[in-house]
N, C-alpha and C positions, 0 to 999 in steps of 0.2 A: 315612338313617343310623340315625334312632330305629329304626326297624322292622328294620334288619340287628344291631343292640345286641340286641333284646327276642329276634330270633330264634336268635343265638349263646347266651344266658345261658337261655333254654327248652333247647334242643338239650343242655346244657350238665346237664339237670337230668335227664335220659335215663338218667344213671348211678344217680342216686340214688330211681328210681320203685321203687314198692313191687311186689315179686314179682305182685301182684294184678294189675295194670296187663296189658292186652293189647295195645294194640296206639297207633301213634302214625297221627293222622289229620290231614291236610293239607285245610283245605277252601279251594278257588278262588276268584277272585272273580265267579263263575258260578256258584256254590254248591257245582262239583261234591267230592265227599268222594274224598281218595285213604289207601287204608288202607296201614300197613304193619305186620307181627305184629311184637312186640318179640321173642318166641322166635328169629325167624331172625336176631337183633343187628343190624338195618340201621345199615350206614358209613355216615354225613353229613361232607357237604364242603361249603363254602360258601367261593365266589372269582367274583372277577366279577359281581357280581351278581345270582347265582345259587347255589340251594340243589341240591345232587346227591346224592339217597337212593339208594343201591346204582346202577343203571343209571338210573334217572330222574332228570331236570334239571329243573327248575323257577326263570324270574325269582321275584325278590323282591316285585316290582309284583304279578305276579297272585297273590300266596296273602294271601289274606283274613285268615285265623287258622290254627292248628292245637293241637293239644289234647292230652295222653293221656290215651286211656280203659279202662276197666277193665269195659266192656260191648260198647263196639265189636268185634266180632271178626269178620272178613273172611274166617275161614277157615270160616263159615256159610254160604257160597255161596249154595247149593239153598235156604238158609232163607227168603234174600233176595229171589231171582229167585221162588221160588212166591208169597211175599208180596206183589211186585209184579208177579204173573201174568206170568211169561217162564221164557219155556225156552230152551237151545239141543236142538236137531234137526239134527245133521250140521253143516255148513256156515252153517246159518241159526240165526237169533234170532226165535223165534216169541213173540207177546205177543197174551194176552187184548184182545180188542176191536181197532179200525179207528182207532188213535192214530197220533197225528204223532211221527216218530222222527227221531234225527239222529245219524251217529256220527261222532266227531269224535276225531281222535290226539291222542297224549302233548301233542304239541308245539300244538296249537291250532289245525290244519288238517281245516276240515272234508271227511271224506270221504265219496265219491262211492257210494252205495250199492243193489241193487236192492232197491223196499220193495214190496210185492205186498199189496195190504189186501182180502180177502175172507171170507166169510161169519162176520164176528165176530173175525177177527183180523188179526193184522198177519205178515207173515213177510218180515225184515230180511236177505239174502243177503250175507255176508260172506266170501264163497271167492274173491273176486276183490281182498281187501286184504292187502297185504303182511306180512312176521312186525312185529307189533309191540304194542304195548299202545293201547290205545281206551277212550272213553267212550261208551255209546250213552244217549242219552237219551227217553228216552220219556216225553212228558205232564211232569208238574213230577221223575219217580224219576229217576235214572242209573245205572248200572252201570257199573265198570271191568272191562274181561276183557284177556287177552294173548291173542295169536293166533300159533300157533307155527309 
């Protein structure tokens, strides 16, 4: 109940951020970070136990904290993935070096993925998962991507 009080009266303070503010970040209780640009106005709803940011649902259990930031900006993509050495290449997710990867959906079902590790990289095949939104995680980084 504290934690649905703290999250309604934060959500609540959405109206009042200062134009500087980019973006609102949701981080999991598996650290992962979920961004959302405050430009595109994302709708919150909160019922049942649950927070619903435009099309994504989220329990109340699993979000850790979330924040507004006025550095965070997700719409850095390309900044992001060459930072932490990954690319996509068609269908796949190619990343620097021979690391342990896992993609895992919205909803917390980890999915089944071909990962191919040779001569210094890793290449994550993802043309065989559904349209939907994922986390891939590689080594301690994570990336959210939607897959259409």
């Amino acid at each position: 109940m504290i934690k649905k009080t703290i999250l309604i009266c934060t959500f609540a303070l959405l109206a009042s951020v200062s134009a500087s503010a980019r973006s609102l970040v949701l981080v999991l209780n598996d650290s992962t970070k979920i961004y959302f640009l405050l430009n595109d106005k994302p709708v919150l709803r909160m019922a049942d136990g649950k927070v619903q940011i435009d099309t994504q649902s989220f329990l109340f259990e699993d979000i850790d904290r979330f924040y507004i930031s006025q550095t965070d900006d997700p719409s850095g993509i390309e900044a992001v993935m060459a930072e932490k050495q990954m690319k996509f290449d068609g269908n796949s997710l190619v990343v620097d070096g021979e690391k342990a990867v896992e993609v895992v959906a919205i909803n917390g079902m980890k999915m089944k993925v071909k990962v191919v590790r040779t001569a210094g990289m890793t290449r994550v095949d993802t043309a065989d998962l559904p349209k939907g939104t994922y986390v891939v995680k590689v080594g301690k980084a994570s990336l959210k991507f939607v897959k259409k």
